[in-house]
SEMAR-566982 format. One record per atom (N, C-alpha, C): chain; y, z, x; residue in one letter; residue number from 1. Coordinates in pm, whole numbers, always signed. Layout:
<guses>
GUSE   ch        v        w        u   aa     i
GUSE    A        Y        Z        X    A   NUM
...
</guses>
This chain:
<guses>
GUSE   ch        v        w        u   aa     i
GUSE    A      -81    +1353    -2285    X     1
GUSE    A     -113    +1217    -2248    X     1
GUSE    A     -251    +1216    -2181    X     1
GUSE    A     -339    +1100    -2216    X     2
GUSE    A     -462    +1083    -2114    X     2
GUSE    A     -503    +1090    -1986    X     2
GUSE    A     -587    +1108    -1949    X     3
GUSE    A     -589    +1069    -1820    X     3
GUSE    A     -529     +932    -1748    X     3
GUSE    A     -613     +815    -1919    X     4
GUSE    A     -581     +652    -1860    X     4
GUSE    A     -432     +610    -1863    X     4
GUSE    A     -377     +689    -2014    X     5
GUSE    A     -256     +658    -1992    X     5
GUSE    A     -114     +698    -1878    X     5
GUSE    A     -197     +841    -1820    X     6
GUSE    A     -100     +874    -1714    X     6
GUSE    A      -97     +753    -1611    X     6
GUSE    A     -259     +761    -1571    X     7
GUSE    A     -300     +638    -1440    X     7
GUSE    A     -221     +478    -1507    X     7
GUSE    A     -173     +454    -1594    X     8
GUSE    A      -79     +331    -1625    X     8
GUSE    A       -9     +325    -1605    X     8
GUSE    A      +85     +426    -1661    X     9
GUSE    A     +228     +503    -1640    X     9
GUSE    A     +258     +559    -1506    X     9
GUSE    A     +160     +567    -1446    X    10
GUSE    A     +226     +554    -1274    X    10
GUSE    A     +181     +420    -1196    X    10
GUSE    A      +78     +386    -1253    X    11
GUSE    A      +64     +210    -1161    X    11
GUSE    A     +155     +162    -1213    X    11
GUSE    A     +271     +166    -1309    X    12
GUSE    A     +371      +58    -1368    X    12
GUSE    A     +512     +137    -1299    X    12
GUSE    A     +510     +302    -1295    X    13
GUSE    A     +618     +348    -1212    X    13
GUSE    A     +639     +337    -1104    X    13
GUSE    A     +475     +297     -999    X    14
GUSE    A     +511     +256     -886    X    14
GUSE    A     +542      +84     -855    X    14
GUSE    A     +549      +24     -947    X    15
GUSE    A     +551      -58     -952    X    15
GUSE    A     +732     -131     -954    X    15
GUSE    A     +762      -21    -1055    X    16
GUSE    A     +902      -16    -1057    X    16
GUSE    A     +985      +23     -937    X    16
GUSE    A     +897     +140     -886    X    17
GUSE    A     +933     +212     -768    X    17
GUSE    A     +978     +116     -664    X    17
GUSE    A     +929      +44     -658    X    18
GUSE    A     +849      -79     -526    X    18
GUSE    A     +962     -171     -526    X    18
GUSE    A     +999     -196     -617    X    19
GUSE    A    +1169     -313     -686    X    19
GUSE    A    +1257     -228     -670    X    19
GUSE    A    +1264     -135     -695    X    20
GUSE    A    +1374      -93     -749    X    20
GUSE    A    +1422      -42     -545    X    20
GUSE    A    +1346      -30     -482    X    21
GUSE    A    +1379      +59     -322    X    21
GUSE    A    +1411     -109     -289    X    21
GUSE    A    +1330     -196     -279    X    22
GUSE    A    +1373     -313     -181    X    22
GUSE    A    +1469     -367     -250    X    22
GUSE    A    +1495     -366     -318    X    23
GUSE    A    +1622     -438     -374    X    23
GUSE    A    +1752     -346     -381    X    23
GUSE    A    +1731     -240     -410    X    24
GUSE    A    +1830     -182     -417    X    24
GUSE    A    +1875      -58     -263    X    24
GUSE    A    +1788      -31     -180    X    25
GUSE    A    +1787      +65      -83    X    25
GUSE    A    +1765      +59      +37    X    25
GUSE    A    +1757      -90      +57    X    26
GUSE    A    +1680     -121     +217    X    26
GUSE    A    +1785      -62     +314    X    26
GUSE    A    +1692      -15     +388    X    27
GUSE    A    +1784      +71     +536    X    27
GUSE    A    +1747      -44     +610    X    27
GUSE    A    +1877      -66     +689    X    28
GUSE    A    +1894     -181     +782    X    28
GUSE    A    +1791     -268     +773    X    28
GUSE    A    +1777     -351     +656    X    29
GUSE    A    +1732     -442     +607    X    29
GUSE    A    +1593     -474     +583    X    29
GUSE    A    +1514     -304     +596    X    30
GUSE    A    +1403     -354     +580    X    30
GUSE    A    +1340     -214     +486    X    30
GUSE    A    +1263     -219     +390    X    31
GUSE    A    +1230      -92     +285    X    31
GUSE    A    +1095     -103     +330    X    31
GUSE    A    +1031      +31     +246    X    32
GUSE    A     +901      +42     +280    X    32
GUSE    A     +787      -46     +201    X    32
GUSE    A     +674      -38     +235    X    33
GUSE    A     +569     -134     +133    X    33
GUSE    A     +513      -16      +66    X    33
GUSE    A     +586       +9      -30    X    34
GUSE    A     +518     +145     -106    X    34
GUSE    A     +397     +111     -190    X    34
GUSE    A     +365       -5     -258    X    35
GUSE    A     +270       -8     -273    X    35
GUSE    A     +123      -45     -205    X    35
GUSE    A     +132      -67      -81    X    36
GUSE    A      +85      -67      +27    X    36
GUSE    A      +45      +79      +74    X    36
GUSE    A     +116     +180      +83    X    37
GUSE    A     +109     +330     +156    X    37
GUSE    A      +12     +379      +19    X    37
GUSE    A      +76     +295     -143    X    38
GUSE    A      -35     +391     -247    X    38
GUSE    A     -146     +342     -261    X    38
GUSE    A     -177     +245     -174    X    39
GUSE    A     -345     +158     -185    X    39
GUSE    A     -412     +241      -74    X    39
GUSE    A     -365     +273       +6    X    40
GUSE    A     -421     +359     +132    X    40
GUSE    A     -441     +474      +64    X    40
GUSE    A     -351     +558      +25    X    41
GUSE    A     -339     +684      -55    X    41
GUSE    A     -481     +686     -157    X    41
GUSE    A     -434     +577     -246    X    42
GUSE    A     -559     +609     -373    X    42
GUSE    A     -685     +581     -301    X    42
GUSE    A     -681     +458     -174    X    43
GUSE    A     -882     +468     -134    X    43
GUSE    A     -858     +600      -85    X    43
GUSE    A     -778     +621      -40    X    44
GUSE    A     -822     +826      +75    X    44
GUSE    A     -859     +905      -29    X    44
GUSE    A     -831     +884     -166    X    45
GUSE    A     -820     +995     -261    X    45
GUSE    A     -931     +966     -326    X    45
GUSE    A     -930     +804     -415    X    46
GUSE    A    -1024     +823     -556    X    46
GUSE    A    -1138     +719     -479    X    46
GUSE    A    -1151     +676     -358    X    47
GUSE    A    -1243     +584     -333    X    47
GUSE    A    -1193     +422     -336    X    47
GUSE    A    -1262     +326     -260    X    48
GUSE    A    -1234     +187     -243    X    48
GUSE    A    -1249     +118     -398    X    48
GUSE    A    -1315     +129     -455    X    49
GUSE    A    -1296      +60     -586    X    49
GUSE    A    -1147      +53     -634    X    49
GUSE    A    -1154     +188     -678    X    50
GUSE    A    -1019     +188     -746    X    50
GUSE    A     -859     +145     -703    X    50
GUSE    A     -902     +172     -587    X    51
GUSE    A     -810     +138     -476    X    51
GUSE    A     -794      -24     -448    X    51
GUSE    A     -882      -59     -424    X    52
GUSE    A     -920     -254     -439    X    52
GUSE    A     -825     -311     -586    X    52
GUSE    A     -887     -248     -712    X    53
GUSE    A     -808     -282     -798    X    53
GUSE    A     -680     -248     -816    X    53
GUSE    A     -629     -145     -803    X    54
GUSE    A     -494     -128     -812    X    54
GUSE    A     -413     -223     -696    X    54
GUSE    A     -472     -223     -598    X    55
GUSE    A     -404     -324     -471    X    55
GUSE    A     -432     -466     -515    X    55
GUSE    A     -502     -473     -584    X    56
GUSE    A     -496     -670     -633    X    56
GUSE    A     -413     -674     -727    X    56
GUSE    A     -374     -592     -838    X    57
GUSE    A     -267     -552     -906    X    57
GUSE    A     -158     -538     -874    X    57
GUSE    A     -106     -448     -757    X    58
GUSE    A      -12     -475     -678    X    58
GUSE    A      +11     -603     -626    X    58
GUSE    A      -66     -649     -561    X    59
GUSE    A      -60     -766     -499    X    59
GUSE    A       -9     -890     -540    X    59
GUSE    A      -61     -908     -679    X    60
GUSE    A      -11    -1012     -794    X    60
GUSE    A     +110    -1018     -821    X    60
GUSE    A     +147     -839     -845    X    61
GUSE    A     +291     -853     -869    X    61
GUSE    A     +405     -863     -769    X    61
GUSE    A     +329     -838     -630    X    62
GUSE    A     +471     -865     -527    X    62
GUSE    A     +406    -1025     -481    X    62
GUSE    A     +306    -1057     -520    X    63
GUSE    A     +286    -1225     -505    X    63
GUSE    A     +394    -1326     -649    X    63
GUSE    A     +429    -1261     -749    X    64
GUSE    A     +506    -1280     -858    X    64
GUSE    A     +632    -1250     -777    X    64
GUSE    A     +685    -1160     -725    X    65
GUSE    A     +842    -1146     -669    X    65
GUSE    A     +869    -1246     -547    X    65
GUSE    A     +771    -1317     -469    X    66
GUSE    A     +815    -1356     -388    X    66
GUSE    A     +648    -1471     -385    X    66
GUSE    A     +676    -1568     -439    X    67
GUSE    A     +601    -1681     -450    X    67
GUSE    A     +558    -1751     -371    X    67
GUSE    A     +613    -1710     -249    X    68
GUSE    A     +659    -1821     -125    X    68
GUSE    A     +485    -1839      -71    X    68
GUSE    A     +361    -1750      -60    X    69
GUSE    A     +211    -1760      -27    X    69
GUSE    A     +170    -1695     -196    X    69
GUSE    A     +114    -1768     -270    X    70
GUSE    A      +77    -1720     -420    X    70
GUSE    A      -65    -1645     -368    X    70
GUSE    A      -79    -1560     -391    X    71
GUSE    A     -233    -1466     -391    X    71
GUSE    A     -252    -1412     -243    X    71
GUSE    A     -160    -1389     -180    X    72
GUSE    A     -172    -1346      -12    X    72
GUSE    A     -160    -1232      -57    X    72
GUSE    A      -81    -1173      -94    X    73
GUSE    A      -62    -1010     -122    X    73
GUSE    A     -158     -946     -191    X    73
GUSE    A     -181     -988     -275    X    74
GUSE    A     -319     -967     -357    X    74
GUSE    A     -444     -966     -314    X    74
GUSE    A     -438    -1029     -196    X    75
GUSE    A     -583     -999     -107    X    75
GUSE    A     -562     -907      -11    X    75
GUSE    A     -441     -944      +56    X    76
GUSE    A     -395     -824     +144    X    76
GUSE    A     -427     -672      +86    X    76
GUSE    A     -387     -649      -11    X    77
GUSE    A     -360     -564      -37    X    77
GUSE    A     -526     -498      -97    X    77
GUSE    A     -617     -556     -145    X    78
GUSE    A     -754     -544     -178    X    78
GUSE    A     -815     -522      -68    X    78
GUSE    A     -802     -596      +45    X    79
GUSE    A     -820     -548     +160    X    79
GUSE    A     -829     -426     +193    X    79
GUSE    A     -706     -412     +224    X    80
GUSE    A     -643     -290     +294    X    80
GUSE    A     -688     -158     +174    X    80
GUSE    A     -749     -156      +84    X    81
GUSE    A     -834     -100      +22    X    81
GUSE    A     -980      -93      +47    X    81
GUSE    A    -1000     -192      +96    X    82
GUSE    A    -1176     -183     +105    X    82
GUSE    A    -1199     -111     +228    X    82
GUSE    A    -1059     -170     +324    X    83
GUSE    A    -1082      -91     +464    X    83
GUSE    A    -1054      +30     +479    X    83
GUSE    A     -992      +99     +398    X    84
GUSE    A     -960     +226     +416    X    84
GUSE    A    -1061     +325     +353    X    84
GUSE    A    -1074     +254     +239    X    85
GUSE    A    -1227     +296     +144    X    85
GUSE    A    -1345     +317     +272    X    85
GUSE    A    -1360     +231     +373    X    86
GUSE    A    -1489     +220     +426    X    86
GUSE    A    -1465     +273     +533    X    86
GUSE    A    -1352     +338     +609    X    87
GUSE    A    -1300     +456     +710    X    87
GUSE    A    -1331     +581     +646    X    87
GUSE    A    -1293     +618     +512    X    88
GUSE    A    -1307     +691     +445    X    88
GUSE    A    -1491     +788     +449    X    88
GUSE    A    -1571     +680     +447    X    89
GUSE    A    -1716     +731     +499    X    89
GUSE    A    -1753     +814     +619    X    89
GUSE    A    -1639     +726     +735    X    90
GUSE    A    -1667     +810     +885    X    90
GUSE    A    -1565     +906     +864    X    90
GUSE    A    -1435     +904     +815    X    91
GUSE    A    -1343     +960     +907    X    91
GUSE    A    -1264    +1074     +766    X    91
GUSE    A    -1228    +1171     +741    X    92
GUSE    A    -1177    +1226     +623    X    92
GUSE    A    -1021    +1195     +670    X    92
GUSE    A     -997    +1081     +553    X    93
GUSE    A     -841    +1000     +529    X    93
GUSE    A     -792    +1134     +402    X    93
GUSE    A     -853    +1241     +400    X    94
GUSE    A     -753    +1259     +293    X    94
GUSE    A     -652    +1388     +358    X    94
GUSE    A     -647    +1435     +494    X    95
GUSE    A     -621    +1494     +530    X    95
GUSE    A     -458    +1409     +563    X    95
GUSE    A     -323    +1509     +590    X    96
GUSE    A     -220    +1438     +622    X    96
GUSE    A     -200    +1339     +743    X    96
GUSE    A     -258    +1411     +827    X    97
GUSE    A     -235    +1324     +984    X    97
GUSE    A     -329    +1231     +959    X    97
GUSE    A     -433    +1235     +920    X    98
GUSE    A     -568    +1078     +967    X    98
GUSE    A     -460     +982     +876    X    98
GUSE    A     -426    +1066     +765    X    99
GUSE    A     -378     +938     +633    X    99
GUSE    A     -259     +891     +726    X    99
GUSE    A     -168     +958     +809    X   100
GUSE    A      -95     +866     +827    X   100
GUSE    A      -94     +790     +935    X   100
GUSE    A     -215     +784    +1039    X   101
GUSE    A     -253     +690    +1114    X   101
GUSE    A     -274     +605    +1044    X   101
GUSE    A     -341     +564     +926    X   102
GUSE    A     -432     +463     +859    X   102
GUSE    A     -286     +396     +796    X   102
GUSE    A     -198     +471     +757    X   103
GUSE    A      -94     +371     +665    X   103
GUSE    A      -35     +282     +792    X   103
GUSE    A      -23     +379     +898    X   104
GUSE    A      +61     +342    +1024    X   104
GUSE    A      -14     +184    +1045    X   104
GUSE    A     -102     +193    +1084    X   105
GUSE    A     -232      +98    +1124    X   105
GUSE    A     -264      -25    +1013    X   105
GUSE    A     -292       +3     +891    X   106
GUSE    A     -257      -77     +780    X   106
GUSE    A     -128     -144     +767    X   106
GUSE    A      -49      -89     +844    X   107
GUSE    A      +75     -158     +805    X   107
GUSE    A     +100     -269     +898    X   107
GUSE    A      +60     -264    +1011    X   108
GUSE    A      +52     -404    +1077    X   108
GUSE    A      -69     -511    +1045    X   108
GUSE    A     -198     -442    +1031    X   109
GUSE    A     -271     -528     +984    X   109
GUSE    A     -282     -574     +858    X   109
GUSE    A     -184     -486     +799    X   110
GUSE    A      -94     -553     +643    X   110
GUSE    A      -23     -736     +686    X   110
GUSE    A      +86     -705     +797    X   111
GUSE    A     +165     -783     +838    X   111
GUSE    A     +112     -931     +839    X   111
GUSE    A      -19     -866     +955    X   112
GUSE    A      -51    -1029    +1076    X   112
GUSE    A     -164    -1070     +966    X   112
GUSE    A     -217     -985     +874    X   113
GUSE    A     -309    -1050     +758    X   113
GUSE    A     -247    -1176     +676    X   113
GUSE    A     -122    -1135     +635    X   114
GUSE    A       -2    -1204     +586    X   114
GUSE    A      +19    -1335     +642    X   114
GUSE    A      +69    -1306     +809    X   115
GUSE    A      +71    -1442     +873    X   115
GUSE    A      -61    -1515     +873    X   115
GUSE    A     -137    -1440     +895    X   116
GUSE    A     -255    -1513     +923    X   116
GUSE    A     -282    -1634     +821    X   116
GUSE    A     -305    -1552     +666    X   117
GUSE    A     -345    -1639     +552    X   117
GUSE    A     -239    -1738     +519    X   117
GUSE    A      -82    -1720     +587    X   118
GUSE    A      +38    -1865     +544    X   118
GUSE    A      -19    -1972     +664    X   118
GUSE    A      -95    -1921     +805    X   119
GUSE    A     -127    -1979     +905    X   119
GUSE    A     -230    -2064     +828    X   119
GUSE    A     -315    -2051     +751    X   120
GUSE    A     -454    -2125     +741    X   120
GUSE    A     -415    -2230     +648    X   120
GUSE    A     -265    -2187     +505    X   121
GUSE    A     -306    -2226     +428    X   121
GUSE    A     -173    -2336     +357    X   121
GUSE    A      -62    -2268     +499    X   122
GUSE    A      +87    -2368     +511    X   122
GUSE    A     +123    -2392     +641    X   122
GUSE    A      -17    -2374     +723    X   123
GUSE    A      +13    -2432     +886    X   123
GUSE    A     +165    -2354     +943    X   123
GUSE    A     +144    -2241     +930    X   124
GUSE    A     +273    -2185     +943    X   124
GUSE    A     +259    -2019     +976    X   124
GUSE    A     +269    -1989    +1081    X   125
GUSE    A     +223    -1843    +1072    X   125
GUSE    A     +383    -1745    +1037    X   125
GUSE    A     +340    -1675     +911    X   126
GUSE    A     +422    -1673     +837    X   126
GUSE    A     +499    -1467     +898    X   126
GUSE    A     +597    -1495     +963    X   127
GUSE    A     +660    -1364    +1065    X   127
GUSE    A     +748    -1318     +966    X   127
GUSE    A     +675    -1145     +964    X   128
GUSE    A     +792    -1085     +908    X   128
GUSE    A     +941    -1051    +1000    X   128
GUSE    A     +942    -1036    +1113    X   129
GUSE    A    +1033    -1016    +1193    X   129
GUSE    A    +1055     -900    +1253    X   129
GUSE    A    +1118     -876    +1383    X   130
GUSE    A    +1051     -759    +1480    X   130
GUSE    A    +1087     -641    +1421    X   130
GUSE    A    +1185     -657    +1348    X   131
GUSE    A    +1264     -521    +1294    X   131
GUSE    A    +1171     -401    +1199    X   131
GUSE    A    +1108     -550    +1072    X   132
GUSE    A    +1025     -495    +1014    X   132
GUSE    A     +873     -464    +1059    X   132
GUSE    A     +844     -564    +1155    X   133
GUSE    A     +760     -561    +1237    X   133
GUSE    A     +723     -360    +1285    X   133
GUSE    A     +872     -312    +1364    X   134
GUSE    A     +831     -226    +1431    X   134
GUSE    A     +874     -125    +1387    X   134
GUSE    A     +963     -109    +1252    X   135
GUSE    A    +1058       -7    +1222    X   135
GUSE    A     +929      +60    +1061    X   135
GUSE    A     +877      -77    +1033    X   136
GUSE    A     +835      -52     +871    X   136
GUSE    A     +700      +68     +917    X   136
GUSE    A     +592      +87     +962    X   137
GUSE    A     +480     +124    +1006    X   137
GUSE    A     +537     +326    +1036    X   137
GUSE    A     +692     +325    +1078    X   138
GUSE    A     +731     +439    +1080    X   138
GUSE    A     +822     +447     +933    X   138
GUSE    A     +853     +400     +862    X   139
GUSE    A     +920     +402     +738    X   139
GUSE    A     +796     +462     +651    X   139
GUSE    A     +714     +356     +628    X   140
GUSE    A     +592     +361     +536    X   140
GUSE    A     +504     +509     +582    X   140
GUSE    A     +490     +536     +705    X   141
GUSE    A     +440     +674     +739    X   141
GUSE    A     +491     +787     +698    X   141
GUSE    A     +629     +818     +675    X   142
GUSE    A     +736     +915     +600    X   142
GUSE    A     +734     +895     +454    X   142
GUSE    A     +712     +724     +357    X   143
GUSE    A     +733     +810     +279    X   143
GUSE    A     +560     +817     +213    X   143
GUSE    A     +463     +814     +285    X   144
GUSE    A     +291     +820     +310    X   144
GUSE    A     +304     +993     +284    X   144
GUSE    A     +368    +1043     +376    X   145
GUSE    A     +376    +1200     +367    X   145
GUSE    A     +416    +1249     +227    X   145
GUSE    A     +572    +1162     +181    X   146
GUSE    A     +603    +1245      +76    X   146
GUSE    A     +541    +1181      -40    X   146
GUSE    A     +457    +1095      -68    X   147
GUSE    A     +358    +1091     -162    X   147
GUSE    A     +247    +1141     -183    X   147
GUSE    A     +162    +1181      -56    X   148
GUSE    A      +88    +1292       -6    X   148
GUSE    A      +93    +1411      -73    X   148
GUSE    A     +226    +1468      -21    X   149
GUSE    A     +288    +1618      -38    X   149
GUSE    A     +257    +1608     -178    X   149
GUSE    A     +353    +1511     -257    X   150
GUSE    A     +375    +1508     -389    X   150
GUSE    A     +231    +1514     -454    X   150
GUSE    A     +119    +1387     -428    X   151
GUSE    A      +10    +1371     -542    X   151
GUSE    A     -102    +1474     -515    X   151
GUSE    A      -39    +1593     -420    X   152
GUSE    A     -162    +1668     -347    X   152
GUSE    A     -203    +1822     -483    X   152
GUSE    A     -123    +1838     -502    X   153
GUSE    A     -172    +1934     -679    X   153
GUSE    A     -258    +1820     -782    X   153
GUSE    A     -227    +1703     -801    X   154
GUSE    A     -273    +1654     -901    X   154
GUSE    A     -464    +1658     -831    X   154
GUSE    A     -459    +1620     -734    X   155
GUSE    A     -550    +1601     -684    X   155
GUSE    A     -623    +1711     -661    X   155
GUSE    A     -577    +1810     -560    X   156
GUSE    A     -649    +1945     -620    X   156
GUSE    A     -734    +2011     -744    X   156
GUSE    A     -635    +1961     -833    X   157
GUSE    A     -659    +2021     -986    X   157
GUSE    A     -790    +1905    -1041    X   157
GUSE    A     -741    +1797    -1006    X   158
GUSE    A     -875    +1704    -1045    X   158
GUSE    A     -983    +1749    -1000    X   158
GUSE    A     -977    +1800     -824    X   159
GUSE    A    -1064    +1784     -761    X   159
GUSE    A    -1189    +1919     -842    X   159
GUSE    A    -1093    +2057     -884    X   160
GUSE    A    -1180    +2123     -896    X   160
GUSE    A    -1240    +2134    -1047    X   160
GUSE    A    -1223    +2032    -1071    X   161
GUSE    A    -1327    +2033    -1259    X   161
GUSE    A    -1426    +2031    -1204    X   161
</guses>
């Protein structure tokens, strides 16, 4: 298989990934934002571009599962790509511990980005709730690691062509 077609075949598996945990696996009622931890992941890895696009991609499609702010996630999530992309200059995100400050850290300014944009745009500042609030940022950091662990050969092997 290609390079492009692998990189499809996992933006559509994590994609599946992403449905298939919140719907089917939430621990005390709240799952992780996995595609959130892989927008952080891919700017630490392949750079903010790519990362921007796959997170507006993401974004669309959990703005498609849950309609309730149309295009909030999709910026959120482009965001939280550009910013990690542009930490990425000062700070080396590709190491385990920085990466999982940044998901940690992304994950609230994931949150209040969220409220913020239902605040401007349905007069409504839109709360995920304290649970997810304070439980998700340590969820999303664990499974930050085991995607880490996991995409850290592919990356290697890329790295040394």
């Amino acid at each position: 298989m290609t390079t492009m077609g692998r990189g499809a075949a996992a933006f559509l598996a994590a994609m599946a990934a992403h449905w298939w945990w919140t719907t089917h696996m939430p621990l005390f009622g709240t799952a992780p934002q996995l595609l959130l931890v892989l927008t952080v992941i891919a700017a630490a890895r392949r750079g903010p571009v790519r990362a921007m696009c796959a997170g507006f991609a993401w974004g669309l499609f959990l703005d498609l599962l849950n309609a309730r702010l149309f295009g909030a996630n999709a910026l959120a999530l482009t965001l939280v790509g550009y910013g990690t992309g542009s930490i990425r200059r000062q700070v080396d995100v590709t190491g385990v511990g920085p990466q999982t400050v940044v998901i940690f850290s992304m994950t609230w300014v994931y949150f209040l980005m969220i409220g913020l944009l239902a605040r401007v745009f349905q007069s409504q500042f839109l709360w995920v709730g304290w649970t997810q609030f304070m439980i998700d940022p340590f969820y999303n950091c664990f499974v930050g690691l085991i995607v880490a662990v996991a995409w850290r050969p592919t990356w290697e092997h890329s790295r040394s062509r």
